[in-house]
Every structure is written in C-alpha cells, then in structure tokens.
N, C-alpha and C positions, 0 to 999 in steps of 0.2 A: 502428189502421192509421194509420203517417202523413200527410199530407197532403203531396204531392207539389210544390209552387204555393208559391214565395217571395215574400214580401212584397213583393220588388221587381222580380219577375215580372206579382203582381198591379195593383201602380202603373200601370205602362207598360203594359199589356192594358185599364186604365184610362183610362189617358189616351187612348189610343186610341179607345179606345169612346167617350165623350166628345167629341170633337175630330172626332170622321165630322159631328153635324152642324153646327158651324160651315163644316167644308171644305163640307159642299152647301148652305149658306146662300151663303157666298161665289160657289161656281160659278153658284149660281141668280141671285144679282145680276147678276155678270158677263154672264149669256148672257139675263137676261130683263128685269133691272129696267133696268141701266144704258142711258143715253142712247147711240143707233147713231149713232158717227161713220162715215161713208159713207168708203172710201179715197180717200186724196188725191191727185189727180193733176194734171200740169203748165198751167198755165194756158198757152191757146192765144196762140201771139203773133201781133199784128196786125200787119202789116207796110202802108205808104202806099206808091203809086212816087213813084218817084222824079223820073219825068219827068210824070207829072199834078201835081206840086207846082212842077216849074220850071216848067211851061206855066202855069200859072192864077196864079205868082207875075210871070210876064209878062205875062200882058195884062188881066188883073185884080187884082196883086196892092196895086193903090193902095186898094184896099178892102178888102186884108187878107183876101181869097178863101183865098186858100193858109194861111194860120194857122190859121183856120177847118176847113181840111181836114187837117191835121196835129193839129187838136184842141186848138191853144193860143188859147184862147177870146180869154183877155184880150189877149195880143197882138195880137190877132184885131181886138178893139172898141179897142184903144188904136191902131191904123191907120186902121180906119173912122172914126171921132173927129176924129183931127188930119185926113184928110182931107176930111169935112166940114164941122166947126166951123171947122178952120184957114185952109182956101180962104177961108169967109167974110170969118175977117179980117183976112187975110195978101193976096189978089188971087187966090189960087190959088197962090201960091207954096208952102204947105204939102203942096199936092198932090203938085207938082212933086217936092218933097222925099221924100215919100212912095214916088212913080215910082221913082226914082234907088233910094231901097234895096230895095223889089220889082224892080225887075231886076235888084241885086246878086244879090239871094237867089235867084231866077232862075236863074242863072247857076252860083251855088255847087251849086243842089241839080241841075242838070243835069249838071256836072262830077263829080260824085260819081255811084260806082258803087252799087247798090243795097245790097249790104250793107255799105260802107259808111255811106249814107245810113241806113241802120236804127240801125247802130250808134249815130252818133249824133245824130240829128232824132227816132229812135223811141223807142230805150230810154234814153236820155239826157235827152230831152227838152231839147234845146239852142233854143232860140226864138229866139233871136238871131244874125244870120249865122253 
C-alpha cells in the first residue's frame, strides 16, 4: 500500500510541529518574563498665574520672590545676591536696580493674559523679561 504523505507534505507538518514551541516560548516571554512597561500618558502641566507672579514681582520681587515662584532658581539667587551683596557695596544702589527690573517684570507678567503667560514664562521657560 502506498504511503499517501510527501516528503514535502512531511517537511512543513514538521516545521510546524517544531516551531509550536519557540512561538509559546516567545508568548510566555512576552506576557510573563518581559519587564511591564505601565502606559504612558501625558504629563500633567503646571500652569503659575499670572497675576501672583506680577504681584510678588512688585513688591517683593527685589529678592527675586517671583523667580523663585516661577521656579527659575538661579535667576532667583542671582536677584537675591546682587541685592544683597550689591546694596553693600554699591549704597543700595543695586537694589534700586534690582527694584526697577522687578517692576518691569511686574508689569510684563500682569499685561500678559494667562495663556499667554504659560506659553511663554511656563513651557518656554523664558527668565528674563
């Protein structure tokens, strides 16, 4: 009786049988071994107002109060600085100086509507007028 089943029937019925378990080796990585990346989603954005940053750049912002609260550190200590160290050795004239672009700034981020002001003091990170 002949045998029904070609050679290249038997191959590919082969390879198949074979090849079941690398695919459940791979699924079982996939779904137990591998590291769980958690889905990613949007980071929340932080928005400042706009007008607690012109108020505290007015009447505090000779110390760099308003920097500090927009989160530009260093601009923040490079205000507090010159108006400490510099009053010392200036008469207070550095203060003075100081005053005059705290009320600029003041002024800028009060004029500015709020998404404006986000756009650019928040995601821009613009630190200087």
């Amino acid at each position: 009786m002949p045998c029904n089943v070609s050679w290249s029937g038997f191959v590919r019925g082969f390879r198949r049988l074979c090849s079941l378990p690398f695919i459940l080796l791979v699924k079982f990585y996939q779904y137990c071994i591998s590291p769980y990346t958690p889905p990613s989603y949007a980071q929340p954005v932080v928005t400042k107002d706009h007008v607690a940053a012109g108020l505290l750049a007015i009447f505090l912002g000779v110390f760099g109060v308003h920097k500090f609260y927009l989160g530009y550190n260093t601009s923040g200590f490079i205000m507090l600085a010159v108006t400490i160290l510099g009053s010392i050795f200036t008469l207070g004239l550095a203060a003075g100086v100081m005053w005059v672009i705290a009320l600029i700034e003041g002024i800028i981020y009060l004029a500015k509507s709020q998404s404006e002001f986000d756009a650019i003091y928040v995601a821009n990170k613009k630190e200087w007028f």
